[in-house]
C-alpha positions as CSV (number, residue, x, y, z in Angstrom):
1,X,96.9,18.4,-37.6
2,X,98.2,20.0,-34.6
3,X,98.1,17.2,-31.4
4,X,96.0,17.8,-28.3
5,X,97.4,17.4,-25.0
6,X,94.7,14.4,-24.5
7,X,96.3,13.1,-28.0
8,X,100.0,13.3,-26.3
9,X,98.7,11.8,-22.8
10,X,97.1,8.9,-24.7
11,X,99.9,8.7,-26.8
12,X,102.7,8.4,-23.8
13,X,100.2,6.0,-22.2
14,X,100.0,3.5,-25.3
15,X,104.0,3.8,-24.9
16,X,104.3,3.0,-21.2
17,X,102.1,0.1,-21.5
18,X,103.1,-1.6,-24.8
19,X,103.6,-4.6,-22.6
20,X,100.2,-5.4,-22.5
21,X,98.8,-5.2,-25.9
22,X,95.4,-5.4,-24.9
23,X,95.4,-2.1,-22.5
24,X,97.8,-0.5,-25.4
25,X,95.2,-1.5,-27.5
26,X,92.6,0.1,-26.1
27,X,94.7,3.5,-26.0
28,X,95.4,3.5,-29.2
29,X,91.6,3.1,-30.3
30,X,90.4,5.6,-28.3
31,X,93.3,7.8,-30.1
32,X,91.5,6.9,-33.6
33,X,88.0,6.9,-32.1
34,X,86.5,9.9,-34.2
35,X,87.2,7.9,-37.4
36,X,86.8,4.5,-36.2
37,X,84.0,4.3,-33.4
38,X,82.8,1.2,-34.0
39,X,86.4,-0.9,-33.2
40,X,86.4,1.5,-29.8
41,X,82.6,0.6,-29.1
42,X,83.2,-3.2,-29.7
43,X,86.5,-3.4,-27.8
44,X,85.0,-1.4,-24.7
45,X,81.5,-3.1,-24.9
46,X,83.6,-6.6,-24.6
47,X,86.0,-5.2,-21.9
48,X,83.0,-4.4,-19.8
49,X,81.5,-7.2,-20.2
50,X,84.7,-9.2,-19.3
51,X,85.5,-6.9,-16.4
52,X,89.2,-6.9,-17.8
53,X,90.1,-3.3,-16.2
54,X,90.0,-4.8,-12.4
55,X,93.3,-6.8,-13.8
56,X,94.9,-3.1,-14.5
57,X,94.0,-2.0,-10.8
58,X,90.7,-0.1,-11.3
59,X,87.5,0.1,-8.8
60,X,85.4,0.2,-11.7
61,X,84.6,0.2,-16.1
62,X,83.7,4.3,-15.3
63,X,86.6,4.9,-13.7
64,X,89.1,3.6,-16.0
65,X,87.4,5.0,-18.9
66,X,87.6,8.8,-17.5
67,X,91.1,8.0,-16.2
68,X,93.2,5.9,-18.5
69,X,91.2,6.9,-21.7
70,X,90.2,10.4,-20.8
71,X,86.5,9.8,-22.5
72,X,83.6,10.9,-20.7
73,X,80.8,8.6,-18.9
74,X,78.1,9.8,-21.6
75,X,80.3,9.4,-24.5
76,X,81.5,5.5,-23.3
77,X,77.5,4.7,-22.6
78,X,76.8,5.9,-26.3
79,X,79.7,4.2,-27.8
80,X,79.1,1.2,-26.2
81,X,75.1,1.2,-26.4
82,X,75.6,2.2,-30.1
83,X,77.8,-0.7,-31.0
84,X,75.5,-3.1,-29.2
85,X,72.1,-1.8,-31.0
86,X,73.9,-2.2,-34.2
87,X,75.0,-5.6,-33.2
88,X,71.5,-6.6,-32.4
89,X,69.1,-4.9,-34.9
90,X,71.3,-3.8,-37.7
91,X,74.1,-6.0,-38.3
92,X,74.5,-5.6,-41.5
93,X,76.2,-2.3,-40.5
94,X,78.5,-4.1,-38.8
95,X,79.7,-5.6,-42.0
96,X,79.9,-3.0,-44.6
97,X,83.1,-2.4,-46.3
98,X,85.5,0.1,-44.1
99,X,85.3,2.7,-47.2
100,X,81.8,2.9,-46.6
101,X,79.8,5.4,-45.2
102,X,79.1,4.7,-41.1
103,X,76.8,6.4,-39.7
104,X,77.9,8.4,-36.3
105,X,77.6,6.4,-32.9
106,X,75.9,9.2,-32.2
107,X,73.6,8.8,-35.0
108,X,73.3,5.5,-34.6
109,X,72.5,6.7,-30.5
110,X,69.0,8.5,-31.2
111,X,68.1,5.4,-33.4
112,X,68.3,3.6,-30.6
113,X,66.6,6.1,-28.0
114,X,63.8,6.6,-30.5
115,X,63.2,2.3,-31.0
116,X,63.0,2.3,-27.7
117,X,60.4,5.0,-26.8
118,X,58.3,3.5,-29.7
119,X,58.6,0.3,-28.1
120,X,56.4,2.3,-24.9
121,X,54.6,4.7,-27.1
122,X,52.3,2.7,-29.5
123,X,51.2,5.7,-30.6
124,X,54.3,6.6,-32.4
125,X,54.0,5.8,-36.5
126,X,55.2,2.9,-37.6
127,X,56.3,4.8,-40.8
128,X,58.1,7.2,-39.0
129,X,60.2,4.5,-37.4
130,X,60.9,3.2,-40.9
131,X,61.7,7.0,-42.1
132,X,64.1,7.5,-39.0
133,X,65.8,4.2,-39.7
134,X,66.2,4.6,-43.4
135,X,67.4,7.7,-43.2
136,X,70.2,7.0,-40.6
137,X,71.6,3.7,-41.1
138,X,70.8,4.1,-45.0
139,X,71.1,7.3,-46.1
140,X,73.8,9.1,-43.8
141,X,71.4,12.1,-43.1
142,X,73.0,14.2,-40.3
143,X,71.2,13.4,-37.4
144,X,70.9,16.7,-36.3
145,X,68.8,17.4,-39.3
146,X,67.0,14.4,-38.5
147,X,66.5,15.2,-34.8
148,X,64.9,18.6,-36.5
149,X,62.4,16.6,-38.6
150,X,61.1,14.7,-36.0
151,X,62.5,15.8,-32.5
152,X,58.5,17.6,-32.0
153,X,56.6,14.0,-32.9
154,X,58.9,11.4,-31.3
155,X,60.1,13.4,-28.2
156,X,58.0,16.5,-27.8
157,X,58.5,19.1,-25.3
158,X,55.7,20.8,-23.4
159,X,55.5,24.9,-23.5
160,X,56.9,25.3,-20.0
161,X,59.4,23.1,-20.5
162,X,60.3,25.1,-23.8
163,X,59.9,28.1,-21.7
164,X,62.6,27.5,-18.9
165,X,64.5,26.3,-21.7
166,X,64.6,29.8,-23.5
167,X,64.9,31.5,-20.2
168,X,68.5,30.1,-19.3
169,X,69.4,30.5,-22.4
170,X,68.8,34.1,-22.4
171,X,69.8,34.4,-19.0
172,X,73.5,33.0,-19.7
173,X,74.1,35.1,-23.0
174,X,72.7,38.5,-21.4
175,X,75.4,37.2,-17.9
176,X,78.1,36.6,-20.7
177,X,77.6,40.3,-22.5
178,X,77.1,41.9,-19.1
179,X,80.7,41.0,-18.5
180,X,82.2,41.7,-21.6
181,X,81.2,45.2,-21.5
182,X,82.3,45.7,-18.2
183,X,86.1,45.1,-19.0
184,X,85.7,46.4,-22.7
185,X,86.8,49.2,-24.7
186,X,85.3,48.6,-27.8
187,X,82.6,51.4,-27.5
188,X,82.0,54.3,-26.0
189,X,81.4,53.9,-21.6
190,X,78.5,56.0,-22.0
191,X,76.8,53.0,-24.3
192,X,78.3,50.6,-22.5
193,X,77.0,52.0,-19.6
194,X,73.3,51.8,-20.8
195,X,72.9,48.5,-22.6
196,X,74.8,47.5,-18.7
197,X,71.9,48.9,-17.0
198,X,69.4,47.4,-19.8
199,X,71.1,43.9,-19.4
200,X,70.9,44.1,-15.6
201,X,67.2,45.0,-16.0
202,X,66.3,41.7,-18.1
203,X,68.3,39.6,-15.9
204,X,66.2,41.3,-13.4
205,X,63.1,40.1,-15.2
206,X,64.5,36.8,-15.7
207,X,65.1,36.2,-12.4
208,X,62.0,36.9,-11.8
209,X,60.1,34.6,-14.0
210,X,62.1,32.0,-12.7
211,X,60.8,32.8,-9.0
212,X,57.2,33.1,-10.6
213,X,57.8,29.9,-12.4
């Protein structure tokens, strides 16, 4: 597999500082996050926690994460938050064989999201909690496929909500054609001309229901 230029840059990082095992450590597990979350989650929950990035000149956790490791605020808080919910509520994870299937931190992510809005909501089934659980932590089910299944029940989504939703959806893939057929010579100007004028017509409209709105 072809190396990324965040691959290299973690890489030459890991070299610079192979001084300090910990911080190389840290580099390197970031490199093999995909495969391995759970040693990244761990190692970063426990560097938080013991504040060991002001010792390699950093204002804050967030910062060094974005800068040294090049991972993102939402990605760290899901690692992290993953590893921790595991640690508390299913540790048994925690100590399956490494050949075994592991669910996804971010799998693991909306378990945790959806315990805790069922820890607000009584209302929320009981069995759907056990369903949920099973079918992440046990099973391996995708959890987009289990987001699917119970997305509308566990975190609904009102109708203008859904709306406004669909709107910029719309909105960005009629902007997106719009442009391509302005610098394209794929088909005729004359067509390209009218489904133009069309496009600009339900941008028009969109724009519109987003003043009404």
């Amino acid at each position: 597999m072809q190396q990324t230029n965040v691959d290299r840059a973690l890489a030459a990082l890991e070299e610079q500082h192979a001084d300090d095992p910990e911080r190389a450590s840290m580099l390197r597990l970031t490199r093999r996050f995909k495969s391995s979350w759970l040693e990244l989650g761990q190692a970063l929950a426990e560097l938080k926690h013991l504040k060991t990035w002001e010792r390699w000149g950093y204002d804050s956790f967030d910062t060094y994460a974005k800068t040294e490791l090049k991972l993102r605020a939402d990605t760290v808080e899901k690692l992290t938050g993953s590893y921790m919910f595991l640690h508390k509520r299913a540790p048994e994870v925690l100590q399956r064989d490494p050949l075994e299937a592991i669910p996804s931190y971010q799998a693991v992510d909306y378990l945790r999201r959806v315990e805790e809005k069922a820890a607000e909501d009584s209302s929320i089934p009981k069995e759907t909690l056990v369903d949920v659980r099973k079918q992440i932590l046990d099973e391996g089910v995708p959890v987009t496929k289990v987001a699917r299944l119970y997305n509308d029940t566990l975190f609904p989504v009102s109708e203008n909500d859904k709306r406004e939703s669909n709107r910029k959806a719309l909105k960005a893939t009629a902007t997106k054609l719009r442009d391509l057929l302005a610098d394209s010579s794929a088909i005729p100007s004359g067509l390209a001309s009218t489904v133009g004028g069309l496009l600009d017509e339900l941008l028009a409209e969109l724009s519109g229901d987003a003043k009404a709105a």
